[in-house]
N, C-alpha and C positions, 0 to 999 in steps of 0.2 A: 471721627469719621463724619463728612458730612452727611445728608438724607440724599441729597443727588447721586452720590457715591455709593451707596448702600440699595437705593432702588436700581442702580445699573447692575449691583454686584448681583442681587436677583432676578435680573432680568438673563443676566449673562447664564445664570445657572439652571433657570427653566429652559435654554434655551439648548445647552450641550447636556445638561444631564438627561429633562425630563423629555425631546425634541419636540419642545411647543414653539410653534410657529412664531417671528418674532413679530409679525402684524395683529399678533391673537393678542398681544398681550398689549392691555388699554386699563385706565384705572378703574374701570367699569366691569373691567371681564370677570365673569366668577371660577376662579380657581377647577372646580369640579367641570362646570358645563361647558364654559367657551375654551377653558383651556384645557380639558379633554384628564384631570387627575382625578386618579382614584383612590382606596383609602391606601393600598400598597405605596402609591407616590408619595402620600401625605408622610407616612413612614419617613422613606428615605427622605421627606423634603426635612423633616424632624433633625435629622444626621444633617445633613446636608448644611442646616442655620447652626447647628450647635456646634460645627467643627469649622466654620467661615465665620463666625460672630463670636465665637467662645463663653455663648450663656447658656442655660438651662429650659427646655423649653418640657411647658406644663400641659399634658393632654386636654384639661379642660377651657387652656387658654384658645385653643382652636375654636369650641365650639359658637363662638359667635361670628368667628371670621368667614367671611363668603365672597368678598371681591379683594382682586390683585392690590386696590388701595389701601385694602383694608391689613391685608399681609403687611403691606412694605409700613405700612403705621406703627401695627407690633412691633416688626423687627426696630424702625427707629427707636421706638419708646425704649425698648428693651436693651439696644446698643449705649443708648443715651444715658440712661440709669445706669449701666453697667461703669459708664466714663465717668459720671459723678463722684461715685464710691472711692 
């Protein structure tokens, strides 16, 4: 899967799942503040990447994530590695 294709796929799902605004979302926006989630969303966003991407995702891998670029980075790394295997 390419990265262009994988940061639409989460734009598409913040956008029906979580209804964040699709001009909110910029590679700058922080997850929490400008797009408005909280730790309940973080949850479902948890489900959400593990049932679209089909990897495992580690509570502590969040802790350093804070912007949308930062997310769609993970998920690539994590897609990417998963395709290598």
């Amino acid at each position: 899967m390419k990265n262009e294709e994988i940061i639409e796929k989460i734009k598409a799902f913040l956008v029906d799942e979580f209804e964040v605004e699709p001009e909110k979302i910029t590679p700058d926006a922080n997850l929490k503040d400008s797009l408005g989630l909280d730790s309940l969303d973080y949850i479902d966003l948890v489900v959400v990447i593990e049932s679209n991407f089909a990897f495992k995702v580690k509570p502590e891998d969040f802790s350093d994530i804070n912007s949308f670029k930062e997310f769609c980075d993970y998920v690539i790394q994590k897609v990417n590695a998963k395709e290598l295997v």
